[in-house]
Backbone as a chain_set.jsonl record, in Angstrom:
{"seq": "XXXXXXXXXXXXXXXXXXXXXXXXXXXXXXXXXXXXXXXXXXXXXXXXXXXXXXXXXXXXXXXXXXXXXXXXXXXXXXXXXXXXXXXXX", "coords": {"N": [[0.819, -1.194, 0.0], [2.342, 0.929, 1.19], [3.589, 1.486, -1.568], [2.189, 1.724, -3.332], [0.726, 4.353, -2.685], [3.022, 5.964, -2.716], [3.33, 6.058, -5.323], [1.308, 7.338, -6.698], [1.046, 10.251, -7.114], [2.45, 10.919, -9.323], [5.12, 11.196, -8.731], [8.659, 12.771, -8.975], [10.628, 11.641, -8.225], [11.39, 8.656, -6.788], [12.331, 6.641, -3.852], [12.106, 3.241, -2.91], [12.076, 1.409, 0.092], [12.919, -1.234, 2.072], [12.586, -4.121, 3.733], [11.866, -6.678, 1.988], [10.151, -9.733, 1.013], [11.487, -12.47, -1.242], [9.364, -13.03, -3.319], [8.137, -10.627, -3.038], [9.368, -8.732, -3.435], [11.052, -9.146, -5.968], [8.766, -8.415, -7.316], [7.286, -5.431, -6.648], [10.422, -4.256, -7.819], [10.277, -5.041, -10.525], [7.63, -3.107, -10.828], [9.138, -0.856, -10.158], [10.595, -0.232, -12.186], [8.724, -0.099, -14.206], [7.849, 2.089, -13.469], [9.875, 3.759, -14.097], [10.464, 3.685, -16.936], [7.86, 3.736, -18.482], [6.375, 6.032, -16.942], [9.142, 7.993, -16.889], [10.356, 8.183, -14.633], [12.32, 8.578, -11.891], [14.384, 6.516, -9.832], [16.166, 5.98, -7.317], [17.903, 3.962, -5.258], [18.802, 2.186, -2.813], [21.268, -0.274, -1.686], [22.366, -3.995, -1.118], [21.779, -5.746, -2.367], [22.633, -7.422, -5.232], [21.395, -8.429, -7.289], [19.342, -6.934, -7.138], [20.196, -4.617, -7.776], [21.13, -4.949, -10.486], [18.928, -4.205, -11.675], [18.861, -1.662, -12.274], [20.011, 1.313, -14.303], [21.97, 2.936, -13.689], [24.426, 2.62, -11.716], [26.012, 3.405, -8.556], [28.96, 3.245, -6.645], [29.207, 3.757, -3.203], [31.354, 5.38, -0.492], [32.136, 6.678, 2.718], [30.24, 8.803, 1.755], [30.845, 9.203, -0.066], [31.2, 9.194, -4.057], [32.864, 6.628, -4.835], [33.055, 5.21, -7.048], [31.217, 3.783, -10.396], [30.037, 2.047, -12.501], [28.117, 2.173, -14.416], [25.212, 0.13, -16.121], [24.648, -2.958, -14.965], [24.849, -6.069, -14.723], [23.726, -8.861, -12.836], [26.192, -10.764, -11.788], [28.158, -8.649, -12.239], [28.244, -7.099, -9.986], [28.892, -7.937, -7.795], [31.288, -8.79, -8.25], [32.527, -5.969, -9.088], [32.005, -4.95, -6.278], [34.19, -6.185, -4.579], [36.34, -5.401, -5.883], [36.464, -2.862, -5.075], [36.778, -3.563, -2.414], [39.176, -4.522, -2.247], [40.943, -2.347, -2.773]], "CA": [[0.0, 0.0, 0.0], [2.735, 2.588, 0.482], [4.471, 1.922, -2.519], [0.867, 2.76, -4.297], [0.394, 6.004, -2.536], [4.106, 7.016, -2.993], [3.061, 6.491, -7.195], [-0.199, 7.796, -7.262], [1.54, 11.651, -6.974], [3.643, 10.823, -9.558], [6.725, 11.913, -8.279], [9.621, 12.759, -10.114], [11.902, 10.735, -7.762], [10.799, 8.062, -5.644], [13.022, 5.832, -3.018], [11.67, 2.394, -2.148], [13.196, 1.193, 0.732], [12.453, -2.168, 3.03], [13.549, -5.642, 3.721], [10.812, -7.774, 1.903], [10.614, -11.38, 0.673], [11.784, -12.753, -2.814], [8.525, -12.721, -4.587], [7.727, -9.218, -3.156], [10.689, -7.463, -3.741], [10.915, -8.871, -7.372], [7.331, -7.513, -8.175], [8.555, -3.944, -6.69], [11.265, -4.093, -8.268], [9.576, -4.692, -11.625], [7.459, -1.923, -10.75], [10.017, 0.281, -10.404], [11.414, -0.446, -13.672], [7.833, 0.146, -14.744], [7.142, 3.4, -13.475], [10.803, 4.657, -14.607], [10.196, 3.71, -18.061], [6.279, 4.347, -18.549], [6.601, 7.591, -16.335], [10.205, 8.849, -16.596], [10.587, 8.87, -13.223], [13.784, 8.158, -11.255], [14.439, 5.503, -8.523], [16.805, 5.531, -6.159], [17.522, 2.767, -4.478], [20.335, 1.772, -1.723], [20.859, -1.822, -1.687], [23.969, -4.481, -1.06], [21.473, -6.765, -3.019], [23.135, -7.905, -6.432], [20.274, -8.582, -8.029], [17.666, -5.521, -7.065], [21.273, -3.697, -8.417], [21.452, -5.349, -11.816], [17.649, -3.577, -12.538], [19.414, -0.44, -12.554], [20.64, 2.25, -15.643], [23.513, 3.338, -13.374], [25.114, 1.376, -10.266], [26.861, 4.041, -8.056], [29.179, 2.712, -5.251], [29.411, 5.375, -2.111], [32.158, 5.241, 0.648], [32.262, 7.814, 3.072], [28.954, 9.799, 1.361], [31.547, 10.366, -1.845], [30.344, 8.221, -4.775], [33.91, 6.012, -5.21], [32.978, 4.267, -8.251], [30.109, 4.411, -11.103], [29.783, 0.88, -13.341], [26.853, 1.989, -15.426], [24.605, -0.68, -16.279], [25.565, -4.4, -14.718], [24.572, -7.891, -14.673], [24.113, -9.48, -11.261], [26.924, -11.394, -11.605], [29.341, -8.012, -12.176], [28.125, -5.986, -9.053], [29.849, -8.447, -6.861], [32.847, -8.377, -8.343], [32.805, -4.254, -8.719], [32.272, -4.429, -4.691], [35.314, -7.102, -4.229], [37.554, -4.572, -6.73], [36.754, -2.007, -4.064], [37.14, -4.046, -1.056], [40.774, -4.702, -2.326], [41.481, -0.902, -2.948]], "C": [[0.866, 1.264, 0.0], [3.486, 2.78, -0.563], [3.009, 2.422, -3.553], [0.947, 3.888, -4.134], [1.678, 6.397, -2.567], [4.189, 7.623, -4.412], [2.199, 7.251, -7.352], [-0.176, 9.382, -7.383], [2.297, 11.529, -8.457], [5.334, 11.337, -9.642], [7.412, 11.744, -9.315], [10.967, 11.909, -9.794], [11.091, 10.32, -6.425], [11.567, 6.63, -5.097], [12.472, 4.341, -2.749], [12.809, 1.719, -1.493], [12.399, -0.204, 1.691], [13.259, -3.193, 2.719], [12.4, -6.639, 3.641], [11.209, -9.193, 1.223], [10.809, -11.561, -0.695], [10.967, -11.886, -3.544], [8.429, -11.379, -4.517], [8.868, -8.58, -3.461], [10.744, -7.503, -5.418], [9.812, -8.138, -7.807], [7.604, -5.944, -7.97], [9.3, -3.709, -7.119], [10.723, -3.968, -9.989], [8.883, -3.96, -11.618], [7.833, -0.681, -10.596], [10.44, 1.032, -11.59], [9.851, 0.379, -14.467], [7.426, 1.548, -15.103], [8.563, 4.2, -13.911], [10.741, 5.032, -16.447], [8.937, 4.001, -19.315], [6.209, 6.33, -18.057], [7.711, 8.617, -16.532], [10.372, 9.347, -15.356], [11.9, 7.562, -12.657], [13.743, 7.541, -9.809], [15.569, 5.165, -8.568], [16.829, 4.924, -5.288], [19.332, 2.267, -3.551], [20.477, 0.282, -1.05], [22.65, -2.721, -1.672], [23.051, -5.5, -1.977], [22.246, -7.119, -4.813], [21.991, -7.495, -7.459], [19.437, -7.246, -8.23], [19.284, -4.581, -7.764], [21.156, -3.569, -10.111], [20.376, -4.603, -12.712], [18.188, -1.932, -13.087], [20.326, 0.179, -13.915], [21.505, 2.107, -15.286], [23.724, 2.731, -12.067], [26.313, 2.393, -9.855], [27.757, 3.186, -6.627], [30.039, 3.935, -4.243], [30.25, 4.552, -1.148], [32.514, 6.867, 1.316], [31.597, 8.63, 2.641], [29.793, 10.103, 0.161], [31.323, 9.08, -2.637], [32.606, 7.73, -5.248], [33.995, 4.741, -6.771], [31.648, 3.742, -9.104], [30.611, 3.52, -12.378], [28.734, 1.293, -14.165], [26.08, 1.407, -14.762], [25.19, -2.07, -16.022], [24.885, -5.167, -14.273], [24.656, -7.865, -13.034], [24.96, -9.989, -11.105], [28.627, -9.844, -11.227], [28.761, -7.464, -10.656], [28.87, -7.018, -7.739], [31.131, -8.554, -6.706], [33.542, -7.151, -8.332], [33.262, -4.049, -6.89], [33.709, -5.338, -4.285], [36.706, -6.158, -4.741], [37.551, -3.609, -5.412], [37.011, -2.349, -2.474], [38.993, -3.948, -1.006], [41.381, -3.382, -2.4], [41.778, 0.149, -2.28]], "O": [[0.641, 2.287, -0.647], [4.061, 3.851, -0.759], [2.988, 3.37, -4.339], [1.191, 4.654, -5.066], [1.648, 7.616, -2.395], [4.633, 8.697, -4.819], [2.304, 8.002, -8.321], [-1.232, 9.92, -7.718], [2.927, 12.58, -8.577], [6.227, 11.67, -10.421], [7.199, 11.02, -10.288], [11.913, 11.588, -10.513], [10.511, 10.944, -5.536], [11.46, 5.606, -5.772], [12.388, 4.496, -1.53], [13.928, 1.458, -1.936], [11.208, -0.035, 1.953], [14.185, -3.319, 1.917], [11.95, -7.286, 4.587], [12.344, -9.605, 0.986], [10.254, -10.735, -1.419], [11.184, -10.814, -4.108], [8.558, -10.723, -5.55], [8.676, -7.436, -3.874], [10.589, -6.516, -6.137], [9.94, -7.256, -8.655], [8.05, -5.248, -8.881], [9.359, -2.48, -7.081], [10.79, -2.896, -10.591], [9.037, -3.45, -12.728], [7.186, 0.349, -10.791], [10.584, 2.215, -11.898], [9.991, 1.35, -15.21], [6.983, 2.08, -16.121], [8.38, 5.404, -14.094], [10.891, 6.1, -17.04], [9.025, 4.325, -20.499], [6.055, 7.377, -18.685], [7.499, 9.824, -16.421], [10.5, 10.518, -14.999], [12.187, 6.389, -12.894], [13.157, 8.031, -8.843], [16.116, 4.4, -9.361], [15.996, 5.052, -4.391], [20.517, 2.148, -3.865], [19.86, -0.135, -0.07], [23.724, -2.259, -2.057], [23.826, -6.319, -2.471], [21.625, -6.284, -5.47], [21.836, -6.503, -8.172], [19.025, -6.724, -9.265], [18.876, -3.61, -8.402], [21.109, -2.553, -10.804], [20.518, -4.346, -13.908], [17.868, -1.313, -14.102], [21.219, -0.489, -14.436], [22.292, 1.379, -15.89], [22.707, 2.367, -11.477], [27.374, 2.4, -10.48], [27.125, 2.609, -5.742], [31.018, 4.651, -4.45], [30.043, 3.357, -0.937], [32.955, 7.859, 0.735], [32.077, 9.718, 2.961], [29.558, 11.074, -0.558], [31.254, 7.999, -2.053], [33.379, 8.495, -5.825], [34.753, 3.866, -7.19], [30.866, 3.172, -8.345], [31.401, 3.995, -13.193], [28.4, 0.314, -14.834], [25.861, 1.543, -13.559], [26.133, -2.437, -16.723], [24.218, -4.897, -13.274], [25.329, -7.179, -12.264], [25.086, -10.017, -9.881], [29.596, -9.925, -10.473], [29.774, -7.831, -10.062], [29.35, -6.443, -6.762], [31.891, -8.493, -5.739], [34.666, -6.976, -7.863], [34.19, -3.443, -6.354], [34.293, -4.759, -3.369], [37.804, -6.169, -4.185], [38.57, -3.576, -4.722], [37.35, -1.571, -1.582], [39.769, -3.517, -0.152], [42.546, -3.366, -2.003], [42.205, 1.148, -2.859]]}, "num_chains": 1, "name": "protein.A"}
């Protein structure tokens, strides 16, 4: 319900944020995608998940609030290895 009433404004930038289960997170997550590409609206999202990463245009990685590294577009399989490049660095 509040990811309805956070759309139903349509914002021009809208956050979803929680710790839900598989199925639900994929369906949010495909609704994200939905309303970025239907709407032109921008979602931000802060996540160590791989996966809910890979839905993403651009894949920023922040240390210390300064954005340390900016992959684009990436596969679930790269965003683990991006964070392992920066673990080592």
């Amino acid at each position: 319900m509040a990811i309805a009433c956070a759309l139903v404004s349509r914002p021009t930038v809208v956050e979803p944020t929680g710790n839900l289960g598989s199925k639900t997170s994929s369906e949010i997550l495909m609704l994200m995608q939905r309303s970025v590409t239907e709407y032109g609206q921008t979602t931000v999202m802060v996540t160590d998940d791989p996966q809910a990463a890979a839905i993403a245009d651009r894949i920023l990685f922040l240390a210390d609030g300064r954005i340390v590294r900016n992959i684009g577009k990436a596969g679930e399989h790269e965003v683990p290895a991006a964070m392992k490049k920066l673990d080592r660095a």
